[in-house]
N, C-alpha and C positions, 0 to 999 in steps of 0.2 A: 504494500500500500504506500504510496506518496503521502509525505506529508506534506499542508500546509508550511509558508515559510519559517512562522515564530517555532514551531514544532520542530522541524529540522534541526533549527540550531539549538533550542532544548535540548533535544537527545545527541547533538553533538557534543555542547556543554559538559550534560553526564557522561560521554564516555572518554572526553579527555583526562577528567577528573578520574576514573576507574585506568585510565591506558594514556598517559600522556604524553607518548610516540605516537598519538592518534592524527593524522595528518592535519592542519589547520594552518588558518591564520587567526592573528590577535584580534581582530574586529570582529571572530564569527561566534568567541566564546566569551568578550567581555561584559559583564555584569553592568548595563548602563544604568541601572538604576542608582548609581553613585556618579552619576556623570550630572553636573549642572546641567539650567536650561540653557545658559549663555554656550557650554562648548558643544551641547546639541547642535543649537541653530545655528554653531561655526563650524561642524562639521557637514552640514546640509549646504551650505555656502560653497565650502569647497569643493562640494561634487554638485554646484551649481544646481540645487536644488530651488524654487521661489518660495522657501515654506520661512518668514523670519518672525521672531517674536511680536510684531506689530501686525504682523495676517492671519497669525496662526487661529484666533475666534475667528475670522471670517471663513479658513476653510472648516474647520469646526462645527459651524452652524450646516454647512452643505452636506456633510458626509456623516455615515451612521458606524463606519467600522473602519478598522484600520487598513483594511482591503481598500475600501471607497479611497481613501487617503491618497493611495500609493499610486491607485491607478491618476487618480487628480493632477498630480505633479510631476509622472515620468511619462516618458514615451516608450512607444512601442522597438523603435533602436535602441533603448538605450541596454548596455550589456547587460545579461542578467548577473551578475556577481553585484554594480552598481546598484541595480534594481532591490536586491536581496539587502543589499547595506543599507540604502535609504529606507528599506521596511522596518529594519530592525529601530532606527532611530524614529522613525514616523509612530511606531508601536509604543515606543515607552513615551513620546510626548502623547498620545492619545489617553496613553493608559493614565498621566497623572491629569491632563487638562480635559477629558472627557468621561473621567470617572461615570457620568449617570447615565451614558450610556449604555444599552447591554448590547455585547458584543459576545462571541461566542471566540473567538479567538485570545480575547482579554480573560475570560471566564475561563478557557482551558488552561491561559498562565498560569493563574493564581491557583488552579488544582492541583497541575502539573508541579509546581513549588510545594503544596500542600502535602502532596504524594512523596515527594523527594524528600521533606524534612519528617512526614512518617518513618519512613525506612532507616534514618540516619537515627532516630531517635524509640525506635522499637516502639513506635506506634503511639505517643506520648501525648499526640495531638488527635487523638482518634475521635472527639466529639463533632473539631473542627472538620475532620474527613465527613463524617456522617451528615453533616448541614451541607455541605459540598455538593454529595451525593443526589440529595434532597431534591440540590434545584438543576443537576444532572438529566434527573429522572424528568421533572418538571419541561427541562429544553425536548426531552425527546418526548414525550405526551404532544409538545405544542407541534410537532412537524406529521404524526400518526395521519392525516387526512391525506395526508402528500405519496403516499407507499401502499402498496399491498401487504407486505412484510415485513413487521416491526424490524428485523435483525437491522436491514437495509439502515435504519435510522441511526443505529448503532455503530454501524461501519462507517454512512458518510461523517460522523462528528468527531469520531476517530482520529481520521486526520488531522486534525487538530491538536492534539496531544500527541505531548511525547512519549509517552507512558502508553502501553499496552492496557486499556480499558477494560476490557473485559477480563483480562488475568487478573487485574488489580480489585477486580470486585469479586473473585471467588476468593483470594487472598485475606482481603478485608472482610468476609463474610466470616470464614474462618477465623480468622483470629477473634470477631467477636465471638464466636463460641465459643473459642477460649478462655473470655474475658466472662464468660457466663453471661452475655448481653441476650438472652435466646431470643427475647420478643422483637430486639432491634433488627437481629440477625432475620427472623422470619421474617418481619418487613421487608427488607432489603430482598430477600430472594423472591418473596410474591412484586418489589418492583420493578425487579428490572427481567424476572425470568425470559420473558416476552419476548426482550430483543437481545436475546442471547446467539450466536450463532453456533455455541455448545453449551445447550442446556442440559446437557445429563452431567455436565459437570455441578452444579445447583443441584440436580437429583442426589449427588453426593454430597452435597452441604446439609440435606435435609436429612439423609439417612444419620449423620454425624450429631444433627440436633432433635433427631426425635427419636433416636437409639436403634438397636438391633431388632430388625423385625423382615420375617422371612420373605414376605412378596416385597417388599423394597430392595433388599438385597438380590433378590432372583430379577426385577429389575435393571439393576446395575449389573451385575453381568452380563443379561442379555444386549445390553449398551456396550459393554464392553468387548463383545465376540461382533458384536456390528459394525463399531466403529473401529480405525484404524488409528489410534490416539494410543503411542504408547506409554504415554504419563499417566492416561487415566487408566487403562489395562492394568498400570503395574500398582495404584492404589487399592483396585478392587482385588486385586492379588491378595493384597496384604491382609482385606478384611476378611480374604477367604481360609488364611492360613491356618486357624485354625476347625474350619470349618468338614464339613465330608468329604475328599477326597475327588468324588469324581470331578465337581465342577472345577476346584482347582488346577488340576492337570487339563484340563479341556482348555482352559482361560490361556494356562499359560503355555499350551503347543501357539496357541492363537499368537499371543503375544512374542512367541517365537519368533512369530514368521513378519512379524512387523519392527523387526529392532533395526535400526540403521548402521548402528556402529558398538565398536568393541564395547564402550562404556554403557551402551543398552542390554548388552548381551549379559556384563560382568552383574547388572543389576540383578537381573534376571535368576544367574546362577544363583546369586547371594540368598534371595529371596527363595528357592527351592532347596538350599542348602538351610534353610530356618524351617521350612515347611518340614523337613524330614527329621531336625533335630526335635521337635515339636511331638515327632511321629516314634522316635528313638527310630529307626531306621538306618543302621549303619552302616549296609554297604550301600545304601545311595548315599550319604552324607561323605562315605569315603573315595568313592568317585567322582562326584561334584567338586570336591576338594583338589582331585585331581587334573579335572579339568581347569579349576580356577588356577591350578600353579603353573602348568602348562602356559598359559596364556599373560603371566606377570610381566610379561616383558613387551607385550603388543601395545602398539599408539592406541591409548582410549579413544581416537578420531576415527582408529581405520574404521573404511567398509565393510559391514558383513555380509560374507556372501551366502546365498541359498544353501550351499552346497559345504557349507565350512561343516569342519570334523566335531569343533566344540558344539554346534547348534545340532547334527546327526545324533550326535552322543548321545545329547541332553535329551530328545524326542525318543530314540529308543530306551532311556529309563523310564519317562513318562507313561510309555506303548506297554510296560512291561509290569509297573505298577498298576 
């Protein structure tokens, strides 16, 4: 998916800060909001911009977003790297001198910031997340008349943010049931289920918050032998572990044949290597063993192929169990 511009340079932001060999230049991760309004409008000068402190209410009153903005004062030549720079500045003078506007671009920054100092802070601001949320939900109700299909709604606003949206709210859902939040948590899954474009991950939020119970669970497997999602295969794994035997083996030949690479595979092993200590089972647990030593030395990136010996192994213990 393409991001909108202020989004781009968001998740570029984050991931110089995570990797900062990460290719750039200094204007594309600088923090302007420490930047005065005087070297703003001197840096809009210099790349001969018409936007100066004595015009800036007049374009103001014309335009409703920072989009409107940008298109107002550049041209269609002008380079897009210039183009990208003037936004960035156009964005943060809107965001302080057009506060009362609602903008959907301005509203995913301060999420997008909201989200970023959750994670930094093991979720510290988590009420302020849920009011976020709130009016999240609220943006995408008001576009529903527009689509056939809530998800659709979900994906175009998306761009916008830096953050991965829909990860960020199975995450946060979670962790409120952590926090024992269960009513808020249930909220949140009845609002935005909708426009999920993996709702049986929510199906496993619920099973989480309203405990074990057998058609929910038979449920989520059956989700899981359908879908080709090996993150969510390898949870429902986990609640099967110690569960009746056949469906786990079923689940996880499935989840076999969906792994990509050495580090899905090693997952895989680990997790059937618990299922049999579980089971006291020792010559599968001494095998598995075997294959996980065999393989200590493989790039957790590589490929896995169809046909590799660790994945044959591991399905004829399966076949034989």
């Amino acid at each position: 998916m393409k991001k909108e511009i202020k989004a781009h340079y968001n998740l570029l932001k984050a991931q110089v800060v995570w990797d900062p060999s990460t290719p750039h230049e200094k204007w594309m991760v600088e923090d302007l909001s420490y930047v005065s309004d005087a070297d703003l409008f001197k840096r809009l000068e210099e790349m001969r911009v018409p936007v100066t402190g004595k015009n800036l209410k007049e374009y103001l009153e014309e335009i409703e977003t920072p989009e409107d903005f940008l298109e107002a004062v550049t041209l269609e030549t002008d380079p897009p790297e210039k183009v990208e720079a003037v936004y960035l500045i156009l964005f943060e003078l809107f965001k302080r001198k057009a506060f009362d506007k609602g903008s959907l671009s301005v509203f995913a920054d301060l999420l997008d910031s909201c989200i970023h100092t959750y994670e930094a802070t093991s979720g510290k601001n988590w009420p302020d997340i849920a009011i976020h949320l709130h009016q999240l939900h609220h943006i995408l109700r008001e576009n529903l008349a527009n689509v056939k299909n809530p998800a659709e709604i979900l994906e175009r606003v998306s761009r916008f943010f830096a953050y991965d949206l829909e990860g960020f709210l199975y995450d946060f859902i979670a962790d409120l049931i952590d926090r024992s939040e269960e009513v808020l948590a249930q909220q949140f899954i009845d609002l935005f289920y909708d426009y999920l474009t993996k709702s049986y991950w929510f199906s496993l939020l619920e099973f989480y918050l309203k405990g074990n119970d057998e058609i929910r669970l038979e449920n989520l497997v059956d989700a899981a032998n359908e879908k080709k999602d090996f993150e969510f295969s390898l949870e429902v794994l986990h609640l099967l572990k110690e569960e009746e035997s056949d469906r786990f083996f079923q689940l996880l030949s499935h989840t076999v044949d969906i792994s990509k690479d050495e580090a899905d595979f090693v997952e895989l092993l680990t997790i059937a290597q618990e299922f049999f200590e579980v089971k006291d089972r020792q010559r599968e647990i001494i095998e598995i063993k075997k294959i996980l030593d065999s393989r200590s030395q493989i790039d957790e990136k590589r490929r896995i192929h169809p046909q590799d010996a660790g994945c044959t192994h591991l399905k004829k213990i399966v076949e034989r169990t």
